[in-house]
C-alpha angles and dihedrals in degrees: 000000000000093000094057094041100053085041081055094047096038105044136199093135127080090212131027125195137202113182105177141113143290119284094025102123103263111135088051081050091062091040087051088051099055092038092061092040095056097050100047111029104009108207134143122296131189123185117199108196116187090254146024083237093051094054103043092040106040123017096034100061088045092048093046079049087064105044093053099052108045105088096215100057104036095083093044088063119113101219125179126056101343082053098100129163092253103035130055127180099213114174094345092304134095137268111194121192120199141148131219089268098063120081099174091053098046075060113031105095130026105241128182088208121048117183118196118191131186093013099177093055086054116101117253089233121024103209092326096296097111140270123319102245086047094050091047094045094057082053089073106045097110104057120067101217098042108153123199107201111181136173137182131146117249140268136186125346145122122247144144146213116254121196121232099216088193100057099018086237120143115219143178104272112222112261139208106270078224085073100048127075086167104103094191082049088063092041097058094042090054082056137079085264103210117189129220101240137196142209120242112239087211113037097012099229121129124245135170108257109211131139115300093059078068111113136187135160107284105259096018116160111236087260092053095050094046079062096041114032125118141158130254124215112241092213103051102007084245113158134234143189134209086264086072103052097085092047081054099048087046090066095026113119132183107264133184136197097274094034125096130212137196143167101255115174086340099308138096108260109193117196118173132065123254135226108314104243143125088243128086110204119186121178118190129182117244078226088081094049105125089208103061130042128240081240094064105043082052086052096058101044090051090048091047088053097059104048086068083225103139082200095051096051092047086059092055088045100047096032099039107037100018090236136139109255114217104185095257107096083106104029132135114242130091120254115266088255090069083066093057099045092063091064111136123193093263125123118233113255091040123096117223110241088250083068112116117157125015123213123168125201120214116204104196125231136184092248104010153029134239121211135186116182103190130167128232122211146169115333080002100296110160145189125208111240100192143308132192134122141272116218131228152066111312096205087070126073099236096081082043097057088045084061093049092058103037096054085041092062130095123247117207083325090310122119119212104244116195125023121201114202115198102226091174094134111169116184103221090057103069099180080071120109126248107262096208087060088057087045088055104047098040080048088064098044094032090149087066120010124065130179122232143200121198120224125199093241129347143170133251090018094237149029141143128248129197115224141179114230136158116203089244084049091230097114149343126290104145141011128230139179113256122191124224111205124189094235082202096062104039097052087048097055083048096052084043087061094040088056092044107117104260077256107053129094116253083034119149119234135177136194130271090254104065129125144233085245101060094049084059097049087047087059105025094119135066120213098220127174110232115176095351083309133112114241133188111205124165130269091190146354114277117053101152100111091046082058086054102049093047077049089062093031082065098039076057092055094043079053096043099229099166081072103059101100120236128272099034108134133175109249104228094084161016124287115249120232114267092226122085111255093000091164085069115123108247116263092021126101138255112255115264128254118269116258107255104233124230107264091046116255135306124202110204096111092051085066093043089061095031084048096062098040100052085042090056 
């Protein structure tokens, strides 16, 4: 918390930001603010605090504690009657108390120092007269060098790590506000996001501690973790115990994508500038909180997870480790990881001679489409062909007219026999693609290409419905099929193949080409059970190809591909091993994932490649 603080104190930003955990200091962080600030340069302050209870309870006895015992303010208190729970009169200058319910109060004074703490507790709209940073911040326009300094700790959101290929450090990539509902989360990632960063015992590179570094004996009960439990370096796998978190935040530093960091005379020495904003964002680990162990925190998360309560685990997740928590601690679905590791030595655009019957899914964009080509065989075993997507509008006839093309041509003298669309257009998502235009174009290719619409559950999974559509949507022209899938069944029978042994038959294999990319979109979903229902929320950002793979997965079961018997193979070529990377020299090992780079993955040039191959 010092280097907020003193950026607080100082200056120089019109925000400044503290994302970290519970028990981190940071409501002594904000007393020691306004004590400095009332014995150098005296000015207005106002504290905001989440509730009146809060506030009366809590702060003001904590803020009187101060004032009486620096010597150098306790005389400058006005006591008596114009002493009031909420408003203090320090040095000839005023100390307003409110909380986020309040409205009058949020406007009540001019400051030159607003304090917000416990932002994510605080309502979106206080009586209709706005939001509270909005309402504080008005509060400072008339004085030039007005500071906002706020804290919280976070809620839910979904975000993910990036990794900076020019320092090694491993950083909060920037979300789609869509996907936070945490308000101190967008805060920090409009900001310049600096990370609290350690130096490795073993290698001496820094690196950001946060959760996931966070190891324990598999099976471990929440009291043996809490014994066991140490942190492993991301950069060189050393490991470290709780002992050596005070010689790490000794030498920590703040850190930002475009800074670097390094250990220099036994000190961090940071070079670089970071994103130019009037924010100061700054994001710690509650890892590196000197008041609780590693072994607690352990303790709790464990605990949480056990209990089965959602609630109970986001708390462990937001007040422990000072995350976002994204409902999927306990969710259903393999590692990315799973998905390399079923790589077999085939090249992408073949078809292994197992191979029976294609089928290809199409997940629809506002400026794009998604494609998977995958192969069914014998008990439902299946190969991924290839998968990529097509740019442009989809509102235009061009990307429509790629796909054409691309589902008409032959594949190692194999058609693809059956295309699902995902017409699943929702108007409040506008990166979502147009569904008459999905009517219009399976209309013209009705022998092979059928709509569809996803349901929560169904049953049965699947059925067809006959409606009535025009391409403008006004009124009715033609008919087409359109097929209803149950979205819970279908990703689960592609997370169950997915967990099939590599042996095994209905197992699920892809190419050797595949990328790091496509194993997180696979899995870029967790099946929860949220009030006795299934429910499907994100894991990361990007879940399009896993849409088109439950897409295939249910064009299989249309097919009944679990019913063709083993052993049935085309007869146009050998069978490939049934073991990933099985042309890998013995002893050596397999090669190692791609790194993912930072903006997440693009796959035109898959389709350029793809694209030629089909075509020769």
């Amino acid at each position: 918390m010092i280097p907020w603080s003193s950026a607080a104190h100082n200056g120089g930003y019109r925000r400044v930001v503290a994302v970290t955990s519970a028990q981190s200091g940071k409501t002594d962080s904000m007393l020691d603010i306004i004590g400095a600030r009332l014995d150098q340069r005296p000015a207005p302050i106002i504290y905001v605090g989440p509730t009146k209870d809060f506030l009366t309870d809590q702060f003001e006895p904590r803020l009187m504690g101060l004032l009486d015992e620096a010597e150098s303010l306790t005389n400058k208190v006005v006591r008596g009657r114009r002493m009031k729970k909420t408003l203090k009169h320090v040095a000839g200058v005023r100390i307003r108390l409110a909380h986020a319910g309040s409205s009058s109060a949020l406007k009540s004074d001019p400051a030159a120092l607003a304090l917000i703490d416990e932002f994510d507790e605080m309502m979106a709209n206080v009586k209709g007269q706005g939001d509270v940073l909005g309402l504080v911040e008005a509060r400072g326009e008339t004085y030039a060098d007005f500071v906002t300094a706020i804290t919280s700790t976070p809620a839910r959101g979904l975000v993910e790590v990036e990794l900076d290929e020019d320092t090694g450090l491993e950083f909060w990539g920037i979300s789609d506000t869509d996907d936070l509902e945490s308000p101190i989360w967008k805060l920090f990632q409009e900001g310049t996001r600096h990370h609290w960063a350690w130096p490795c015992r073993h290698c001496s590179e820094y690196f950001v501690p946060r959760f996931r570094q966070l190891q324990w004996p598999k099976g471990a009960t929440p009291s043996q973790a809490k014994r066991s439990v140490y942190l492993s370096c991301p950069r060189c796998g050393g490991v470290h115990t709780n002992d050596d978190k005070e010689w790490m935040n000794a030498r920590g530093a703040m850190v930002a994508p475009g800074q670097q960091i390094a250990l220099v005379d036994d000190g961090p020495s940071v070079t670089g500038a970071p994103t130019d904003s009037s924010t100061l964002s700054m994001w710690t680990s509650g890892l590196c909180s000197p008041f609780v162990s590693w072994g607690q925190r352990a303790e709790t998360y464990l605990t949480a997870l056990q209990s089965g309560d959602e609630d109970r685990v986001q708390t462990a997740m937001n007040a422990s480790f000072g995350e976002c928590y994204s409902m999927t601690a306990s969710g259903d679905v393999p590692e990315w990881q799973e998905v390399w590791e079923r790589r077999l030595p085939y090249e992408p655009g073949t078809v292994p001679s197992g191979g029976l019957r294609l089928v290809m899914g199409v997940d629809v964009q506002k400026f794009s489409l998604y494609f998977v080509i995958r192969a069914f065989g014998a008990r439902g075993t299946s190969w991924l062909v290839d998968y990529g997507q097509l740019h442009g509008p989809t509102e235009t006839d061009e990307v429509w007219s790629q796909l054409a093309e691309m589902m008409l041509q032959p594949i190692a003298g194999m058609q693809i026999e059956r295309v699902f669309i995902d017409s699943g257009f929702r108007p409040d998502k506008p990166e979502q693609g147009n569904e008459h235009k999905v009517y219009e174009f399976c209309r013209r290719f009705s022998w092979l290409c059928w709509p569809t619409k996803g349901r929560d559950v169904m049953t049965p999974p699947y059925r067809i419905s006959k409606i009535e559509v025009k391409p403008d949507g006004k009124r009715a022209l033609y008919s087409v099929n359109l097929a209803l899938l149950s979205t819970d069944f279908f990703k689960s029978l592609v997370v169950s193949r997915l967990r099939t042994p590599i042996d095994v038959p209905g197992a699920f294999y892809v190419h050797s080409d595949v990328d790091e990319d496509y194993c997180r979109q696979v899995t870029s979903e967790a099946r929860i059970l949220k009030g006795g229902k299934p429910q499907w929320v994100k894991r990361s950002r990007d879940n399009h190809l896993l849409d088109c793979e439950a897409l295939c997965a249910a064009i299989g079961y249309t097919l009944n591909v679990q019913r063709i018997p083993e052993g049935v193979q085309r007869s146009d070529g050998g069978s490939p091993p049934l073991t990933p990377e099985a042309d890998t020299a013995e002893g050596d090992p397999p090669p190692s994932p791609p790194q993912k780079s930072g903006g997440g993955g693009t796959y035109r040039n898959r389709f350029q490649r793809s694209g030629s191959r089909l075509n020769g």
